[in-house]
N, C-alpha and C positions, 0 to 999 in steps of 0.2 A: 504494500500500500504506500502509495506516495505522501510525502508530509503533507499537503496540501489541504489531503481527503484527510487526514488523523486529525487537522485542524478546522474541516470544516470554516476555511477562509474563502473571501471574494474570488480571490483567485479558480479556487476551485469550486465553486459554484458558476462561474464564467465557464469553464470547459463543462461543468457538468450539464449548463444550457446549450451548447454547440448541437448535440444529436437533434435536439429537439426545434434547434435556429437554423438545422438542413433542409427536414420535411418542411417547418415555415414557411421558409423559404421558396422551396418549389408551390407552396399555397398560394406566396404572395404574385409569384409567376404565372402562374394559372388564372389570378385575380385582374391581373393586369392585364396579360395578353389573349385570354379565352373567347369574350366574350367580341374584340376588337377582330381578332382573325374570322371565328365566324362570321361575324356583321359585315364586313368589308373586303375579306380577301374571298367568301365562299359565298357572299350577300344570303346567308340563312335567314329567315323570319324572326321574330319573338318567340314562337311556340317550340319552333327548332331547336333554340339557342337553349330553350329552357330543357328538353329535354336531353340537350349533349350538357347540361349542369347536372343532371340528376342521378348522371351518370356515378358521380362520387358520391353522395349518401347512400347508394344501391350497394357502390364498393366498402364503406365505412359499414354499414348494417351487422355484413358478415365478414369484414374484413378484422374490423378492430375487437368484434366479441372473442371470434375462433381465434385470432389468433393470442389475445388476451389470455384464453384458458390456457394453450399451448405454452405461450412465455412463463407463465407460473411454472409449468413442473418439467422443462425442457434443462440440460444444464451442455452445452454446446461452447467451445473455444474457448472455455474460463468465464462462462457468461451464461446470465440469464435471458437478459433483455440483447447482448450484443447481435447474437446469430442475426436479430429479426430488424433490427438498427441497420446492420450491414448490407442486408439483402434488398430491407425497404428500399435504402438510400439509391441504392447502385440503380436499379429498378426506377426509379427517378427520374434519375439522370438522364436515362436513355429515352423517357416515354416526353422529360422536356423537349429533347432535340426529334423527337418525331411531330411534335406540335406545328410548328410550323412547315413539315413538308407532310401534311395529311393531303395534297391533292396530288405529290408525288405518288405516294405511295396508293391511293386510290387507281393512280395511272398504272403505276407498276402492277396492280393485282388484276387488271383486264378491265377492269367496270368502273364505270360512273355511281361513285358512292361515296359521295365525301361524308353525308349525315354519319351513314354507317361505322366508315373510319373514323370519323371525329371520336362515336362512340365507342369504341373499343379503346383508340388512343386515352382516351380520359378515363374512363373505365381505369385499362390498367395502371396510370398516372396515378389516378385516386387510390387502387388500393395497394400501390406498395406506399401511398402514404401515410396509408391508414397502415399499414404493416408497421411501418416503423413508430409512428406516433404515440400509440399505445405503449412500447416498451418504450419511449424515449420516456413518458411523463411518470409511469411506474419506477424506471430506474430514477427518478429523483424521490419518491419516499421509500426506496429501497438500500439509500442509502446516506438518509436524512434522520435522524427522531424527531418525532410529533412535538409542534409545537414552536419556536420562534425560529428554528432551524431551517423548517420545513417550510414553512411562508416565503423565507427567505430562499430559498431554494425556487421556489413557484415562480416567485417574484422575480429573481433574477433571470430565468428562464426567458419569462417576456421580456425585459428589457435586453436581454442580449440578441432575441428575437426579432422583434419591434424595432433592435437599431438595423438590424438588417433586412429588416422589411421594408425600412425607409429605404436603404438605399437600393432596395429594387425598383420601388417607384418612379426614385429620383433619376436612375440609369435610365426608366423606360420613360422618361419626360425630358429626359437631355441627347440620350443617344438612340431610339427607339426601341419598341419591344422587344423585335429581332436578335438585339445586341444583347437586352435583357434577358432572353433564355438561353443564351449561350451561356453568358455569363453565370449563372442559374445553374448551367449542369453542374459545372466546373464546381461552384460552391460547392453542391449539394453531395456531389461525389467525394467531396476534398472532408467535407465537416462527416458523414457518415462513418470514414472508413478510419479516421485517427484518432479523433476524440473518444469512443466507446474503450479504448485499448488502454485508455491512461486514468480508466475508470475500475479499481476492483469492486466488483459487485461482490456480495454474499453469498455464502455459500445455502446457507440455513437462514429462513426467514422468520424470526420469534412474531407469535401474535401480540401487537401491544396492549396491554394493560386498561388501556381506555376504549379499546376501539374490538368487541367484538363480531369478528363478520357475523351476517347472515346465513352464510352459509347455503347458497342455493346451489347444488348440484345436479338437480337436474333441470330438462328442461321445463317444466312448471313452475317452479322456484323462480325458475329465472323470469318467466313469463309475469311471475304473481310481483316479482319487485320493479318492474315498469309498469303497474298497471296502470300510471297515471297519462302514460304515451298511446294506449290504447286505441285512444281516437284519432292521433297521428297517422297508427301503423295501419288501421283499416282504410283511411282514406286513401292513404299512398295506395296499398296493396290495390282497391275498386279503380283509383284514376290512372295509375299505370297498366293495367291490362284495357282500358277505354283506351288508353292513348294508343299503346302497341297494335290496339283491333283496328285503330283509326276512324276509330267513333265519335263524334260532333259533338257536344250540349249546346243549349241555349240555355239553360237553366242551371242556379247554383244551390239546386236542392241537398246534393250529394256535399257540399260544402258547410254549408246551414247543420245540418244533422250530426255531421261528425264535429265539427264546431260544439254541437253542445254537450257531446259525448264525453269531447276532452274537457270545456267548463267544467260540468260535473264530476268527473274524474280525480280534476284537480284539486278541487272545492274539496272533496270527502281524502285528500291526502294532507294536504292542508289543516284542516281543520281536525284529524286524530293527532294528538299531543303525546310527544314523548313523557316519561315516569324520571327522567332523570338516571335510573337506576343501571342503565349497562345492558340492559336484557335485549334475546337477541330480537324481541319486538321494537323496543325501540330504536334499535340500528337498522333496519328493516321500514320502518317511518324514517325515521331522517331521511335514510336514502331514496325514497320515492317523494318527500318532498323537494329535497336537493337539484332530483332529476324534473317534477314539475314546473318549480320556480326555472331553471336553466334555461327549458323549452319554449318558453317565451321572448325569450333576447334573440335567439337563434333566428327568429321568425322575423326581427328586425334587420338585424343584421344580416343575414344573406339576400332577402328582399334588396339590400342596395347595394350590398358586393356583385348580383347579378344583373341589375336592372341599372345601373349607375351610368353606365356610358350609354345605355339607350335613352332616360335623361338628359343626358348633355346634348346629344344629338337633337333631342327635341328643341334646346336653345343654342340652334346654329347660328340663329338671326345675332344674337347679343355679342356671341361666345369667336364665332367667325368657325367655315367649315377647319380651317386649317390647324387652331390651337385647341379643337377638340382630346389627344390624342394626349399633347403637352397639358391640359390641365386636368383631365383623368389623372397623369402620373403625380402628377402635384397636390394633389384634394389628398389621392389615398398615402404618397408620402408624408403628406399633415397628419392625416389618421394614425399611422402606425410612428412617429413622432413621438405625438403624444401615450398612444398607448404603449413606446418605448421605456419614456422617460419619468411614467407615474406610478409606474407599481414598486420602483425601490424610493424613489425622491419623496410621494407623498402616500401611495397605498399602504404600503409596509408600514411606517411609521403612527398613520392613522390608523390601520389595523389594531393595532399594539394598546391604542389608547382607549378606543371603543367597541374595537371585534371585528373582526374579520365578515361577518353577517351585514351589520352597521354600514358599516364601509362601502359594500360592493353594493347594497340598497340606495345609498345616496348616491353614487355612482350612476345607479341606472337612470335615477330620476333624472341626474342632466342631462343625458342621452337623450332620454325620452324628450327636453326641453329643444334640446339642438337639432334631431328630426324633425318635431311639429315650428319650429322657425325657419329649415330647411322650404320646408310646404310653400307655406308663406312669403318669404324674402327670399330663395334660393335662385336668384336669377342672375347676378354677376358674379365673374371669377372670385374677386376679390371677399364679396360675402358668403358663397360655396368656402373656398378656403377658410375664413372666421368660422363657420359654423361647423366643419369637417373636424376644429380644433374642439369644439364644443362636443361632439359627438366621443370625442377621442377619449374623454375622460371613463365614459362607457365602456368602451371595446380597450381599454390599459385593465380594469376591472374582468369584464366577464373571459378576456385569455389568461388569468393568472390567481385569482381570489376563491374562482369556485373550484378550484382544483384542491386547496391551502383546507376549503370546508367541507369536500368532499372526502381526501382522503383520510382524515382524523375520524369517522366514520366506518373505516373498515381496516379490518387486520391487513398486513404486509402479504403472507402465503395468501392471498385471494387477490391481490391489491389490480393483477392482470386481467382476471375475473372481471372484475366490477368497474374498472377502468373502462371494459369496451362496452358493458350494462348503461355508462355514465355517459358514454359517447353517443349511446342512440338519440339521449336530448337533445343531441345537435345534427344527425343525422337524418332523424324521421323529421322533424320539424324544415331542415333544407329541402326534402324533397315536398312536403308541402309547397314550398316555396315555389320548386320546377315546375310542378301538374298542375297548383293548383291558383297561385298567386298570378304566376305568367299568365291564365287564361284571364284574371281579373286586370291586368297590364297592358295586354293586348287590345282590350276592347277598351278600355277606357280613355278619352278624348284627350288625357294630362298625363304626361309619364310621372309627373309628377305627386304623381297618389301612390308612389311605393312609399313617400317619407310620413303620407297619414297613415300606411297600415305597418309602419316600421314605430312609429310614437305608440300607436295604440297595443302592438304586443311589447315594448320596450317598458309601458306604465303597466301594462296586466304584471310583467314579469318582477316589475319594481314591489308593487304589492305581493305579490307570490314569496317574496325572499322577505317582506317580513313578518312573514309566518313562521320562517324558518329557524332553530334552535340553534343556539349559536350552544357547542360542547362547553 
C-alpha cells in the first residue's frame, strides 16, 4: 500500500477520482458531441435523437446491476473493482472514436443505416460505461471508512471530474467536437489503465457497524427494494416496445397513469419512517427513499443534457447559426465549472455543518430556481451562461452528495450490489426522458419547455430529499 492511501490524503483521493474522471469523461463526450452529430452530420429528427439516447439507460439497466453483483465476489489482477475499470475504460475508448465515423462504418457494413449504427455504437459506449462506473464509485467506499473520509472521497471524485468535464467542453467550444473525442479517447484510455494499479483494494470487505445491508439476493429482493421506480420501469418497458413496433400516439394516456403510479409509489416510501434502530427494515426504507428522492433530479437533468442544443437551435435568430456549436460548449463548461468547484470548496464543508441530506436539499432548490429563470429569461448567450452557473450548484450536489448518503446505508460486501440497484434512479428515469419526454419536445411549439419540466421534477425531487433520514 502506498503512503498516500495509509494516509488517506488529497493526494490520494485525487488518483482515487481518476477511474471514475475517465468514464466522466467519455459522458461529458457523448454530452457534447451526440446529440450535434446526429442533428447535423446524419440531420436525424427529435424522436430519432431521443431514441439513439436511450440507448445508455437500456445499457446502465443491466449493465451496472450485473455487473455490480459480479464486482462484489470476483477477485481478478489484485483487484476487485480493477478487472471491470480496465475493460470498461479501454471499451471506451474505442466506441468514442467510432462516434464520429458511424456513416463510415454504416458504408462499410453494405447498408444504409446510420439510426441503427448510431444505436449499437452508443449502446456499446454506454455500457462499458456503465461497466466501469459502478466499480469506479464502489472502489471509493471500498476503501474509505464511513463518514468525513468518505464524503471526502465523493466529493473529490466530482471535483477532479467536473475539472475535466470542463475542459471537454471548453476543447469542444474552442477547437470543435471532433478534436474533442479524440482527445477523449486518449484521456479515457490513459486514466483507466494506470490509476486503478496505484490503488490496493481489499482483500476482505468487513460489514460496517452502522450500515447493515438489506441483503436482497434474489431477484424479488431486489425487485421489492426499487419499488419506488416501479412506474418508471413499466412505462419504459410499454413505450419502448411502441416505439420498436413503430407505433404512433396522439394521446398521453400511457404517460398520465404511470405518472401517478410513481407519485404514489413515492408518496408510500417517503412517508414509512425509519426506527433509528439499524434493523434490516430500516436500511431497506432509506434505501428506497434515497432511490425515490434521486429519481426526480435525473428527470431534470437529462431533459437538458439531451434536448439542450435542440434549444439553442431554436434561438438561431439571437444566438446567430454559426456560435450555436461555440456556446453549447460554453453553457455546459459553466455547468460542470461549477459542479467542479462546489463539492470540496463549499459542499463538503456545509455538509459537515448541517448534513449531508440539508445540503444536497438546498442545493436542489436553486436548481430548481435556475431552470424555471432559464424558461423565462433564457434567450441570450450571456444570461444562458449566468443561469447554467445557477443550475450548476444543483448538478456539483446531485454527482457527489447522494452517493456520501447513499453508501452509509449499506454494508461494503454488497456495496457493488446496490451500487447498480442505486443506478436504476438514474437510469429508468433517462429513459423516460428518451420515449417519453422527447414525444412531449417534439410536439411542443417552444423547445423551451424542457426547462419547465426540468424545474418541476428538480422541486418534486427537492421535497422528496427532505423526507429523507439523514444516519
Amino acid at each position: 500500500m502506498l503512503k498516500m492511501q495509509r494516509e488517506l490524503n488529497n493526494t490520494f483521493m485525487a488518483v482515487l477520482a481518476l477511474p471514475a474522471t475517465a468514464l466522466g469523461f467519455a459522458l461529458s463526450v457523448q454530452i457534447a458531441a451526440l446529440t450535434w452529430i446526429l442533428s447535423t452530420r446524419y440531420n436525424l429528427d427529435i424522436h430519432d435523437i431521443g431514441l439513439v439516447w436511450a440507448a445508455g439507460p437500456i445499457a446502465g439497466i443491466f449493465g451496472q446491476v450485473i455487473i455490480g453483483i459480479w464486482s462484489d465476489k470476483v477477485w481478478l489482477w489484485n483487484g476487485r473493482r480493477r478487472p471491470f475499470i480496465v475493460i470498461g475504460g479501454t471499451i471506451a475508448a474505442l466506441m468514442l472514436l467510432a462516434l464520429p465515423n458511424i456513416g463510415v462504418i454504416s458504408t462499410a457494413l453494405g447498408f444504409d443505416g446510420v439510426l441503427g449504427v448510431a444505436l449499437v455504437v452508443v449502446l456499446s459506449l454506454d455500457f462499458a460505461i456503465n461497466v466501469g462506473f459502478n466499480p469506479t464509485r464502489s472502489l471509493i467506499a471500498d476503501v474509505t471508512p464511513e463518514g468525513e473520509a468518505r464524503t471526502r472521497g465523493y466529493t473529490w471524485m466530482q471535483t477532479v471530474s467536473g475539472s475535466f468535464g470542463v475542459a471537454a467542453y471548453l476543447i469542444g467550444a474552442n477547437f470543435g467536437n471532433l478534436v474533442l473525442i479524440y482527445v477523449g479517447a486518449v484521456l479515457v484510455l490513459l486514466f483507466s489503465l494506470i490509476p486503478p494499479f496505484l490503488i490496493k483494494e481489499p482483500r476482505d470487505l468487513q460489514e460496517d457497524e452502522t450500515a447493515a445491508a438489506p441483503h436482497a439476493t434474489s431477484f424479488k429482493e431486489m425487485l421489492m427494494a426499487i419499488q419506488p421506480l416501479w412506474g418508471f420501469l413499466v412505462y419504459d418497458v410499454y413505450a419502448m416496445t411502441l416505439r420498436l413496433a413503430g407505433v404512433e400516439r396522439d394521446d398521453y394516456l400511457a404517460e398520465i397513469v404511470c405518472g401517478v403510479i410513481t407519485i404514489i409509489l413515492v408518496a408510500r416510501a417517503l412517508l414509512e419512517r425509519e426506527t433509528g434502530r439499524g434493523t434490516e427494515r430500516d436500511h431497506i426504507t432509506g434505501f428506497r427513499q434515497v432511490v425515490a428522492a434521486h429519481s426526480f433530479s435525473w428527470i431534470g437533468v437529462q431533459t437538458m443534457f439531451v434536448f439542450f442544443f435542440i434549444f439553442l437551435q431554436s434561438l438561431t435568430g439571437e444566438l446567430g447559426a454559426d456560435r450555436l456549436e461555440s456556446v453549447n460548449g460554453y453553457a455546459m463548461a459553466i455547468l460542470n465549472a461549477v459542479g467542479a468547484a462546489l463539492p470540496v470548496l463549499l459542499l463538503q464543508p456545509l455538509a459537515k455543518r448541517i448534513g449531508r441530506v440539508r445540503t444536497h436539499t438546498l442545493s436542489l432548490v436553486i436548481m430548481t430556481i435556475g431552470y424555471a429563470a432559464m424558461y423565462f429569461f433564457g434567450t441570450s448567450a450571456a444570461m444562458i451562461f449566468m443561469l447554467m452557473a445557477v443550475i450548476g450548484v444543483g448538478w456539483a450536489s446531485i454527482v457527489s452528495l447522494p452517493f456520501a448518503i447513499f453508501s452509509q446505508k449499506i454494508a461494503k460486501e454488497e456495496m457493488g450490489l446496490y451500487m447498480g440497484l442505486f443506478n436504476l434512479s438514474v437510469v429508468l428515469p433517462q429513459l423516460v426522458v428518451s420515449l417519453g419526454i422527447s414525444l412531449v419536445v417534439s410536439r411542443a411549439p417552444n423547445p423551451n419547455i424542457i426547462f419547465a419540466i426540468a424545474a418541476v421534477a428538480l422541486a418534486m425531487s427537492a421535497l422528496a430529499w427532505s423526507r429523507v433520514r439523514e444516519d
